[in-house]
N, C-alpha and C positions, 0 to 999 in steps of 0.2 A: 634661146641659144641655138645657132643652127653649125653645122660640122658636114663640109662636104666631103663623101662617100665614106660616110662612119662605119660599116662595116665592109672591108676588103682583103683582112688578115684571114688565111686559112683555117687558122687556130680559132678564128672570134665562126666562120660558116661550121666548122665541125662541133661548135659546142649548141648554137643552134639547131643543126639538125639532125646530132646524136637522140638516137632515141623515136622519133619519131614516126606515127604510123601514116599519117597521110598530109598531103599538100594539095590544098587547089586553090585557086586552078592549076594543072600543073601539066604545061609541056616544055619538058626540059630541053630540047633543042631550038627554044625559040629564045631571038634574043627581046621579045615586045616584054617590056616589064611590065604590063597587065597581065601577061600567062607567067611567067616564070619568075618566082620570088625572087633568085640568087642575081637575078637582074634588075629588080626592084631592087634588091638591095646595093649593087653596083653604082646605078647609075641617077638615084634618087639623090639631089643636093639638099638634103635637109635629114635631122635626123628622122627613121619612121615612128608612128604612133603604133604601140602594140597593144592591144587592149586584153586582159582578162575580167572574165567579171563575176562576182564571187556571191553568192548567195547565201546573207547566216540566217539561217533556217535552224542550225544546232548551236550551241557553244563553243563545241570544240572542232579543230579540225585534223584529220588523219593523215597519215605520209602521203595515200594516195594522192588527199586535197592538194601534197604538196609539190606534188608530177611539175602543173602546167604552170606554177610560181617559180619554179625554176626555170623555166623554160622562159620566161619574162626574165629572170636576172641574165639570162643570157642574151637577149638582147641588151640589157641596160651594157652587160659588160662590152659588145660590140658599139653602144656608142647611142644606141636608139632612146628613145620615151616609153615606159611603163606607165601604161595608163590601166591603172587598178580599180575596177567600179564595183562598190560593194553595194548587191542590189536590195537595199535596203524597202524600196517600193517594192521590186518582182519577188521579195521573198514573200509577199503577202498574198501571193498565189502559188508559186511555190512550183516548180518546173515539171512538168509531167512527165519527163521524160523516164522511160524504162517503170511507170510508176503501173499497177492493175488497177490501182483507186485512184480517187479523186485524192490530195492530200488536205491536209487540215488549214484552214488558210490562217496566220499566223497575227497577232494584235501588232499593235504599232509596237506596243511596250515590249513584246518578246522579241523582235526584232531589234529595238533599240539595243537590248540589252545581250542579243548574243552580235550584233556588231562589233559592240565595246570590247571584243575578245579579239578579234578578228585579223587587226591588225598588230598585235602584241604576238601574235603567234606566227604571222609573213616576216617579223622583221629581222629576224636570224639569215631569211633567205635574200630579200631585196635589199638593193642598195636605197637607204632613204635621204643621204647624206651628199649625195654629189648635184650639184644643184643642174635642172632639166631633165633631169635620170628619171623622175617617178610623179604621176599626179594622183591622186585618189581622190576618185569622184561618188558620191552619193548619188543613185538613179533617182530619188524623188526628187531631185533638180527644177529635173525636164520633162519626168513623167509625171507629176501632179499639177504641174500648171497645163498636161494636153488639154482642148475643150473638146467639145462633141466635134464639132466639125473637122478636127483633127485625127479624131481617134476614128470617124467613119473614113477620113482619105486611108487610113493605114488598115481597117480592114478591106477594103474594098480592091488593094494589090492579095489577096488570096482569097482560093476559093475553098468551099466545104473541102472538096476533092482532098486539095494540097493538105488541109490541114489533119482529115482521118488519115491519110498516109504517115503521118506520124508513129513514130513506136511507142506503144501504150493506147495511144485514141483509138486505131485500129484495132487491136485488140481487145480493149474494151469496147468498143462499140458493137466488134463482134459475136461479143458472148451477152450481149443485149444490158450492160451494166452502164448506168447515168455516166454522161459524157458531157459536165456544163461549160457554158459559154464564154463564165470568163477565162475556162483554163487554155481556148483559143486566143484570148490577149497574151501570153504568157509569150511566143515564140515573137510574136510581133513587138512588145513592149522590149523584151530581149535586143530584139536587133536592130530597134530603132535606140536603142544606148549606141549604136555603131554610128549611126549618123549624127546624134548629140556631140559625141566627143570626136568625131571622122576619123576614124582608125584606120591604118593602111594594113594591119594584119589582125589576127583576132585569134586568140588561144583558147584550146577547147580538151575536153576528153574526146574518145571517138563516139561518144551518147550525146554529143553536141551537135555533128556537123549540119545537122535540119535546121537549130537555133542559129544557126553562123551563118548559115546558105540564107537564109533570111534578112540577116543584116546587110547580106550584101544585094540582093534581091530591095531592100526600102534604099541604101545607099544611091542606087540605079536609080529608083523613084526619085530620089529628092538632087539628083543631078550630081553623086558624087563621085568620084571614082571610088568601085566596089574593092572591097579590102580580100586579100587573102585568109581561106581559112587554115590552119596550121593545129592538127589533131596528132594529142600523146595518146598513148596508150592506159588504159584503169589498170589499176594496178592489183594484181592477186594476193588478197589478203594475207595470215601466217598460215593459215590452213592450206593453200596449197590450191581451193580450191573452186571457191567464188571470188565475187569483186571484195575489194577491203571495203569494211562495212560496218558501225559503230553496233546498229541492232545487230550483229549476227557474231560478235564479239573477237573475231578477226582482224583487229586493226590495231594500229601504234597509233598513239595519242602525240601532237604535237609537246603538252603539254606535259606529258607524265611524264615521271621522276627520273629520270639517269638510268635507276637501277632495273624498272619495270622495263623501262624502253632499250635497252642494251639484252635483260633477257628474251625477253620479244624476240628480239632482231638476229641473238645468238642460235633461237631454234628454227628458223627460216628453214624450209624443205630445201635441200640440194638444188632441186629442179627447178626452184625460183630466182637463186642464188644471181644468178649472170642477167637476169631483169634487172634486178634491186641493186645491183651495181651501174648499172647503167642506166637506171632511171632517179638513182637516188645519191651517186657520187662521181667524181670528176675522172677513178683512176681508169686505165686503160683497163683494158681487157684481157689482154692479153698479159699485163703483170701481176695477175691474181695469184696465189700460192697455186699450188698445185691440190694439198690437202684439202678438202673441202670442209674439215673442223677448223683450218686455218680461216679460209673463206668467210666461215659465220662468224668468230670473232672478229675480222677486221671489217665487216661490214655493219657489226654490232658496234663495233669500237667508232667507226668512223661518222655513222650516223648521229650517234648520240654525243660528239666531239660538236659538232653542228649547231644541234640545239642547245646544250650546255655547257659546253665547253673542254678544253685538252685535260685540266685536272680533272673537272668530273667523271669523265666520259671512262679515265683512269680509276679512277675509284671506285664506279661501276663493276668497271670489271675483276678487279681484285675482289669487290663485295660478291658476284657473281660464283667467284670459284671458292671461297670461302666457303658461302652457301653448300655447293654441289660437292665441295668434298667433307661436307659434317663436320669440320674443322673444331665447330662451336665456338670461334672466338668470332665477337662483336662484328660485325660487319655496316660498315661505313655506306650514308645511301641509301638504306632501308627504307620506307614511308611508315614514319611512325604511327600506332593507334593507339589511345589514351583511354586506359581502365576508369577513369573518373568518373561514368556515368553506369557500369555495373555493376550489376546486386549480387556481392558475395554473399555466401559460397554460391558460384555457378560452377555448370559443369561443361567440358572442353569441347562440346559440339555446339552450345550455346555462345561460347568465347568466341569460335572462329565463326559463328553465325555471323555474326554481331561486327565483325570486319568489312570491309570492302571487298576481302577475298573470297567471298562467299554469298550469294542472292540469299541463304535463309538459312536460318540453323535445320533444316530438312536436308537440303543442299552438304550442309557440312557435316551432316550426321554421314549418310553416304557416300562423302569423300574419305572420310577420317575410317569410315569401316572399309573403302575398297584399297586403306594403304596409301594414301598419296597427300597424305597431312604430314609435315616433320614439325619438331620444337626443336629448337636452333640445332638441326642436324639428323636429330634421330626421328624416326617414324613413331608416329603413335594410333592406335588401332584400336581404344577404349572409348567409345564416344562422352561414354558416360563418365568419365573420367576428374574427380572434382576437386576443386581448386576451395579450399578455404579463406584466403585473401590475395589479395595481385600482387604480396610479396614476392610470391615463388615465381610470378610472370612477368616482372621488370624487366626491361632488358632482353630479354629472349626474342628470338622471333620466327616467328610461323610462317611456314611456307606450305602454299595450297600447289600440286602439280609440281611443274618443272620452270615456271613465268612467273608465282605470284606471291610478295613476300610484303611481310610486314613486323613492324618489332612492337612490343606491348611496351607503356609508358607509363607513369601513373598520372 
């Protein structure tokens, strides 16, 4: 299907370039639509190809993950092609970018299998339904049929030089720590997906732009016109204070429950506050409450409207304040955990071990004695504390900190 000059609404340029940190190539007073996007996008009779390319490497994916997938429905919404490439082959090396090590290179099978997730968690955000809006491409396509002769033409466009200048390889090369060979196909494998499917722009984090300067660098090679790269910003975890990040336990789950993910998102630091609106919802800026505890519930509220919808999203947050005013009645939402497989009589450091809200019953012995354990409302501060059957803990639910809840089941 093609549509001439699909994006020329001001409202379709503002939702594309809200938000983000860089464009190149980018001189804005030129009208050649090789340097300046907004011209490209003028004056191009066709819709353009935007490419993201996704790497499952984990199972799940985090709001951060979810930056540069909106950023693609905002093309879709302006009229373009989303072309979604889940690198099913380059996760088998695994992107070095920002990495000190080498990463662990990943089997066919754990790849297949956190694929299979992959798309179930974009589709809240992409439009999958309006026909020429979205392609999804598998990279072992066109990358497992390269041969050698192939794969030496696409090393031989870079050199050592270009590729230690990399972040990570340089540094590790510099502190004298194994630097292997094939993690220099990774940038190359990367951006020659740009040429497989000829993207006219290509979405990234801003830890991308060396892997996207490259696509457009093999683009050139293989005679194409070289696509724009177009970089969000990573986004600052709930802490405030590194990147969001599943090891460093800072992150919102696409996947979690309404109520985990709405508490999450209601303790958001102030100071993040005006990001996470703007990276993660449509409203203006300037219509924010004033209040800044207004602020965190409606960014709580809105986000989790998103991925599960306006009643849940509702019932979170009712189950939210429930919780925080010790109310003790039942709270709707909860992520249940089922006593069915502990050995009574246990005792209440072992209970909440034994949850998800807790790495270990050592873990929860030191939460529940520093005070920051409630049963459906009230604090408890007995670790040792023992339960003769999971009568008395049906229904109830525990809450570890200020985020983390769950209700016992039998």
């Amino acid at each position: 299907m093609t549509q001439a000059n699909p994006s020329s609404s001001p409202v379709e340029f503002e939702s594309i370039y809200r938000g983000i940190s860089e464009v190149f190539p980018h001189q804005p007073d030129s009208s050649d639509p090789e340097q300046n996007l907004t011209q490209r996008l003028l004056k191009c009779d066709r819709p353009l190809r935007v490419k993201l390319g996704i790497d499952p490497t984990g199972a799940e994916i985090h709001l951060g993950h979810s930056i540069p997938v909106r950023k693609l429905r905002a093309f879709q919404d302006a009229g373009h092609t989303a072309v979604l490439i889940i690198g099913d082959f380059t996760a088998r090396i695994g992107d070095p970018t920002g990495k000190s090590e080498v990463r662990r290179q990943l089997t066919e099978a754990d790849v297949k299998t956190n694929a299979e997730t992959y798309l179930e968690q974009v589709r809240p955000i992409l439009d999958f339904d309006t026909p020429g809006r979205l392609e999804v491409r598998y990279n072992s396509e066109w990358l497992s049929a390269l041969d050698l002769g192939k794969i030496l033409d696409l090393l031989s466009t870079m050199t050592v030089g270009q590729m230690l200048a990399k972040e990570g390889f340089s540094e590790r090369y510099g502190k004298g720590d194994p630097v292997f060979l094939h993690e220099f196909l990774y940038p190359l494998m990367q951006g020659y997906d740009s040429v497989a499917v000829q993207s006219d722009v290509e979405l990234g984090g801003t830890d991308q732009k060396f892997n996207i300067a490259v696509g457009r660098d093999l683009q050139r090679h293989f005679g194409l016109l070289p696509q724009f790269g177009l970089l969000v910003p990573l986004l600052l975890g709930t802490d405030g204070i590194q990147k969001m990040s599943k090891s460093l336990g800072n992150y919102v789950g696409l996947q979690e429950d309404p109520l985990s993910m709405y508490s999450k998102l209601e303790k958001v630091p102030d100071a993040l506050i005006q990001d996470y609106f703007e990276l993660l919802t449509p409203f203006a800026l300037d219509t924010l409450p004033e209040n800044p505890r207004d602020r965190q519930k409606l960014l709580a509220l809105e986000v989790t409207r998103q991925f599960h919808g306006e009643a849940a999203a509702q019932q979170a947050q009712q189950a939210a304040i429930s919780l925080v005013q010790g109310t003790g009645e039942p709270a709707a939402g909860v992520p249940e955990f089922s006593l069915a497989e502990i050995n009574f009589p246990a005792k209440l450091f072992y209970l909440v071990g034994a949850t998800p809200l807790c790495a270990s019953s050592s873990e929860a012995r030191r939460q529940i004695q520093g005070g920051a354990v409630k049963l459906d409302g009230e604090k408890v501060t007995d670790p040792n504390q023992e339960f003769v059957s999971p009568d008395a803990l049906i229904g109830k639910v525990v809450q570890v900190g200020k985020k983390k809840f769950a209700r016992f089941t039998s």
